[in-house]
N, C-alpha and C positions, 0 to 999 in steps of 0.2 A: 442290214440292220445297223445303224449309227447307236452307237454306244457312248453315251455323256461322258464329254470330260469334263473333269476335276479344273482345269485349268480356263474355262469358260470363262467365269465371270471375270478372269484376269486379263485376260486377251479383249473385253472390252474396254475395262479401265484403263488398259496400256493405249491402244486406239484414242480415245476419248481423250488422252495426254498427249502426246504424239502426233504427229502428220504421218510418220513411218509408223509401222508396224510391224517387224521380224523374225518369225517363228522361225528358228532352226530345231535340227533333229535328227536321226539315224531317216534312212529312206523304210518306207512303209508302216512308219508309226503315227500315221492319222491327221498331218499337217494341212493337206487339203482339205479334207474333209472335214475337217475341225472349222477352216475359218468358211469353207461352203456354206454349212449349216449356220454361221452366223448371218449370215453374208447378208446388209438391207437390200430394198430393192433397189436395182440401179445399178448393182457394183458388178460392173464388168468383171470378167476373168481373162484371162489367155494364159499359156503353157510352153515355156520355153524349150520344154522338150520338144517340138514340135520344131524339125530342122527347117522349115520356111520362115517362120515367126524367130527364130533365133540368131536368121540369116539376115532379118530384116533391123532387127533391135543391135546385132553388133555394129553391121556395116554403115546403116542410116538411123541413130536414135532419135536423133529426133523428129524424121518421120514416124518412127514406132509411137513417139508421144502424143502427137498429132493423131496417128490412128486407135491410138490407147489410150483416152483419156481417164482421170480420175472422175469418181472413186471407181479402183480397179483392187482386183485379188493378182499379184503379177507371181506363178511356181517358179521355182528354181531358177533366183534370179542371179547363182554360180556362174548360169550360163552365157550369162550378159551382161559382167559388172559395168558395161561401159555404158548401162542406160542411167548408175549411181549418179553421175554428175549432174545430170536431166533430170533425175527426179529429183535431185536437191534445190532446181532453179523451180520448179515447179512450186516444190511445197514453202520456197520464200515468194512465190510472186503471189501463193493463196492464199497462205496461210491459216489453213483448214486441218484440220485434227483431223486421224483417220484416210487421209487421201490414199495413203498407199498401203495394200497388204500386201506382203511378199514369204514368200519361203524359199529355205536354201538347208540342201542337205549336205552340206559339206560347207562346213567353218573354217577350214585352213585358207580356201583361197580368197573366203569371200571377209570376213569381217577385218580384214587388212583394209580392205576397199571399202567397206562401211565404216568404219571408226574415221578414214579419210576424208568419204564422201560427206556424211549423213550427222558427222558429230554433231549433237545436240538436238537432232531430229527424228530421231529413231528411239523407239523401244522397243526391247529383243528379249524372249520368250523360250524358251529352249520345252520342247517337246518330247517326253520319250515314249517306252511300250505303257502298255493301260497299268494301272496299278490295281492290288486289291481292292481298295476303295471305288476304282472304277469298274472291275469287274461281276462284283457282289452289289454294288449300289451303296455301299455305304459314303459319309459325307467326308469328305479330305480335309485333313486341319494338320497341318505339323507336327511331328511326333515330337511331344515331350514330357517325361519323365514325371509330368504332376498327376502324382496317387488320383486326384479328384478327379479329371479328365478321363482318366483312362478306366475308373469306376464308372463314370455315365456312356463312355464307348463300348462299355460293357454287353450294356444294355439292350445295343444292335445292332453286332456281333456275333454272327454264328459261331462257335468254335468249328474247329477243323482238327482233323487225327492225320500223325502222321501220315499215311497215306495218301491221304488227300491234301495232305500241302505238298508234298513230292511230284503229287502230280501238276500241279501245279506250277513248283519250281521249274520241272521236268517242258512242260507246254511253252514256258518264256510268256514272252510280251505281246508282241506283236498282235493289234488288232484282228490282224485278218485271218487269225486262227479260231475266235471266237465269235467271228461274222455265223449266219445260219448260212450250210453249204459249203463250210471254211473247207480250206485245200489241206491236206495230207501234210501232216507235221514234217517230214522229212522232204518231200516237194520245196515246201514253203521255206525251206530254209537255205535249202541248197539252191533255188535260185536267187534269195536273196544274197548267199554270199557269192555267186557267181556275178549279179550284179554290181555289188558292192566293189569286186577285185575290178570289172571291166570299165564301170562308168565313175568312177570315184578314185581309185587307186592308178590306174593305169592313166587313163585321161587329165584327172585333175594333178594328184600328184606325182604324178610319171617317174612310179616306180616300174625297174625294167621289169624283172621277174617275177609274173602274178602269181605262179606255184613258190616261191620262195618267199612270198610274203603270207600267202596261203598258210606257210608252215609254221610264220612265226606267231600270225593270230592263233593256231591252236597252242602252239606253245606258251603263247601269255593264257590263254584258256585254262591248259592247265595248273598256273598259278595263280590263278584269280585267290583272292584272299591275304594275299602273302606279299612284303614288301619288294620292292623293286630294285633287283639288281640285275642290270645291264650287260657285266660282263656272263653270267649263270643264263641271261637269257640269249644272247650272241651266241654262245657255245651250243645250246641245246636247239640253234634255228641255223649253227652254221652261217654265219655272219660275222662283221665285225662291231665291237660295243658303239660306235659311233654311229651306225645305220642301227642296231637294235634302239639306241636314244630317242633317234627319228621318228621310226616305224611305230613305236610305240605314242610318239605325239603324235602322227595322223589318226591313231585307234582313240586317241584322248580327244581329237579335233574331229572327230565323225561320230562323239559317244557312243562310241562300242564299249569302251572302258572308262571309269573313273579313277583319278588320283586321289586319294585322302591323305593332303599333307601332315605331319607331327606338329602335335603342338609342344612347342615351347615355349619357357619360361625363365627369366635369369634363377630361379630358386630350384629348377629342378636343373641338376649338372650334369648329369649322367646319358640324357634323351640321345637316341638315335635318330638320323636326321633324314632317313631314306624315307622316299614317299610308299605306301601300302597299296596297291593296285585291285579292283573289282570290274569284272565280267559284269555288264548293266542287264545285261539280257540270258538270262541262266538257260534258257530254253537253245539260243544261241552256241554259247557256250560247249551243251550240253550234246549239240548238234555236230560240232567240230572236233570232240573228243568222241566222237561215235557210242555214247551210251544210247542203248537199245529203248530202253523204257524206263520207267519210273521207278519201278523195283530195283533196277538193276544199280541205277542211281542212288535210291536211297543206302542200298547194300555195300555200295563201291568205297575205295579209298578215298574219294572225294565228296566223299557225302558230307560230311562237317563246311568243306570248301566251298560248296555250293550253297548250304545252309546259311553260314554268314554273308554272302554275296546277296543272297538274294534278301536277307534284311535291309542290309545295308542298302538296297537297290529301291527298299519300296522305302524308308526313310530320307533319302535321297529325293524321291522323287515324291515325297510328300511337303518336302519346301519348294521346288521346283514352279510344283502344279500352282501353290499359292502365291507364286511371283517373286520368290524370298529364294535370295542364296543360301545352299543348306551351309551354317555352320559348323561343318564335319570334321574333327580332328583323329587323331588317333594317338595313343601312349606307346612306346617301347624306347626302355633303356639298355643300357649294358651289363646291367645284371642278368639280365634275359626278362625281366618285369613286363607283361604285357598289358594293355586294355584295349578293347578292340575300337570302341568307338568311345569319341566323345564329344556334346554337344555344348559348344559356348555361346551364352550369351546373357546381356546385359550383367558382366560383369560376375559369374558363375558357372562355372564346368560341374557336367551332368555325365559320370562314366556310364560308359555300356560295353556290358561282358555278352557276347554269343555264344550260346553253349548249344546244341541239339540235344542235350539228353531234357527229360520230363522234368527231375528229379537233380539239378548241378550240386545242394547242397550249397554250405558258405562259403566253402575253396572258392566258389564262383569269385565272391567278390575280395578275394585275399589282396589283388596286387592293388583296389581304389586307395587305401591307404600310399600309395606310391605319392598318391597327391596332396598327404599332408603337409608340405613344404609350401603350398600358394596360400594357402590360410594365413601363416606369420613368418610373411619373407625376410622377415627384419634381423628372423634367429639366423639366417643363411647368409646374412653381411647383404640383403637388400632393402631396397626404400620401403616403407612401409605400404607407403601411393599404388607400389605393382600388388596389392593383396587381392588374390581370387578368392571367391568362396567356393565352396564344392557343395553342390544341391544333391537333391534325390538320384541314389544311381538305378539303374538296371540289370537285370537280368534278362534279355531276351531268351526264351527257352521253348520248348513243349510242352509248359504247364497245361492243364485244363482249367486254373482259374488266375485270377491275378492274388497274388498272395505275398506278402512282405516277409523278406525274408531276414530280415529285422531293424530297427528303430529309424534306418536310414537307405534301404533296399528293398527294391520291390523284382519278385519274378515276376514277367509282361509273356504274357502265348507270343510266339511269334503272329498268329491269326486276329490277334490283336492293332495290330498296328496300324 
């Protein structure tokens, strides 16, 4: 059963601009399948995983091009960057929009060689697990903090109880869980990370030890939510901080994990400048830390850590889906002042507090005022020109309705989004 995505209509328009077309993504989150179903007639495929056809595109490309012509769907095209130069003579001698669909599940080795080969001929798509909106059917638009939007998403919006978002968090992403006939949650996951360590980690970035790298994804696992400190995560995987640095960019280059850099400002002095790290795939996550079920999860010490993760995940991937970088910042000073999320743009920062409980109260929102300094930078000895404004903040929670929670903050259901 193909389940629509959210990112559909982008993946034509990108084609329609482009002669390349680049979907990356984690392995098993629907990248085939997504441009199959688009696929006109005509468009060839082939499969690099397929060690004849990959034998055939390294050694002779340009008989592969010869044998392949456009328009083609080309998988994992990791596995053969040396057909990039080929398909760039190609798509200047055609100069045809759409000629090449390709995917690659692994970003560290290949967009060095795209950005080389393909500059100005490529558009590139990042794919991740299904989102609520893809799951439930609702329609995907960017999460943003305007009252009025988020009244008419109201609308058609089931709510969900905690329980039922648990389990949910607790399931992850991954299409093929929510296929008719899907395979056993813990199956499905332990082979995807056993693939993940052999065809990706081992091969592409030849790291030696797959059970020591094994230990350090659960150990970032366990800290999804929390900022990034390299030396705390070295020590706790047994390593040293300059392989932790690493390891932790291939999980950022195969999004397993997100970074959400701080934002800064000349008027706020005090900001912490460590990036904040998220588990994309809570199910994943969830997997590696061996929680049992959903109860056990919702109950555990990490139940808050999850809960924000997995906002942050379908927020993330609701700019994604619509072809837009998410604008994602994040607040923490040296006071210990936090905000978990915050969304800039056109010239206005939108805080977002994560709370799980129903019921946060206005503590929620105590530390937004940290950002009364971008309003009139002039009082702090800055130019006038750098003035942000601060728009409608949030409350992400487990309200059951959307309810303001006064003149300038609104509590949002996390089921809302």
């Amino acid at each position: 059963m193909y389940i629509k995505r959210a990112v559909e209509e982008t993946v034509l328009k990108v084609s329609q601009t482009f002669p390349v077309l680049l979907v990356t993504g984690p392995h098993r989150v629907g990248k085939t399948t997504l441009l199959q179903q688009l696929m006109e007639t005509g468009r060839k495929y082939v499969s690099l995983e397929d060690p004849d056809v990959r034998y055939l595109a390294r050694n002779d490309p340009a008989l592969f091009m010869q044998r392949y012509t456009p328009p083609i769907l080309i998988e994992e095209i990791q596995y053969a960057t040396e057909l990039l130069p080929y398909i760039k003579m190609s798509v200047d001698a055609s100069k045809r929009k759409g000629d090449f669909w390709i995917t690659g599940s692994q970003v560290f080795p290949l967009m060095k060689n795209v950005s080389e080969s393909l500059a100005g001929r490529v558009g590139i798509i990042s794919l991740l697990g299904l989102s609520d909106a893809e799951i439930y059917g609702y329609v995907n638009e960017p999460f943003t903090a305007d009252p009025e939007r988020l009244m008419k998403r109201l609308q058609n919006t089931e709510m969900k109880n905690l329980n039922e978002l648990y389990a949910r968090i607790f399931k992850g992403s991954m299409p093929e869980l929510y296929a008719e006939g899907s395979l056993d949650w813990e199956t499905h996951y332990r082979s995807y990370v056993s693939t993940y360590l052999q065809r990706d980690i081992r091969d592409l970035a030849q790291v030696a030890d797959e059970m020591q790298f094994y230990n350090f994804m659960t150990v970032v696992a366990a800290n999804t939510s929390k900022p990034v400190i390299y030396e705390e995560l070295a020590k706790a995987s047994d390593i040293s901080a300059p392989t932790a640095k690493k390891w932790l960019s291939l999980l950022v280059s195969s999004h397993i994990v997100a970074l959400v850099q701080p934002y800064y400002h000349n008027a706020l002095k005090r900001v912490v400048k460590m990036p904040l790290m998220h588990f994309l795939d809570t199910g994943l996550a969830a997997y590696l830390l061996k929680w049992g079920n959903p109860e056990a999860l919702e109950k555990g010490a990490m139940s808050g850590a999850f809960f924000e993760s997995f906002v942050f995940s379908e927020i993330y991937k609701s700019y994604l889906n619509a072809g837009r970088d998410p604008p994602l910042f994040y607040y923490r000073d040296k006071d210990q002042k936090e905000i978990d999320l915050l969304i800039y743009q056109n010239g206005t920062i939108y805080p977002i507090e994560i709370k799980k409980a129903a019921s946060p109260g206005k503590i929620a929102v105590k530390n937004f005022h940290a950002l009364e300094p971008l309003k009139s930078p002039e009082k702090f000895g800055e130019l006038n020109a750098l003035k942000v404004n601060v728009g409608t903040g949030s409350v992400v929670c487990m309200a059951n309705d959307l309810i303001p929670v006064d003149g300038n903050n609104w509590y949002v259901p996390a089921w809302l989004i």
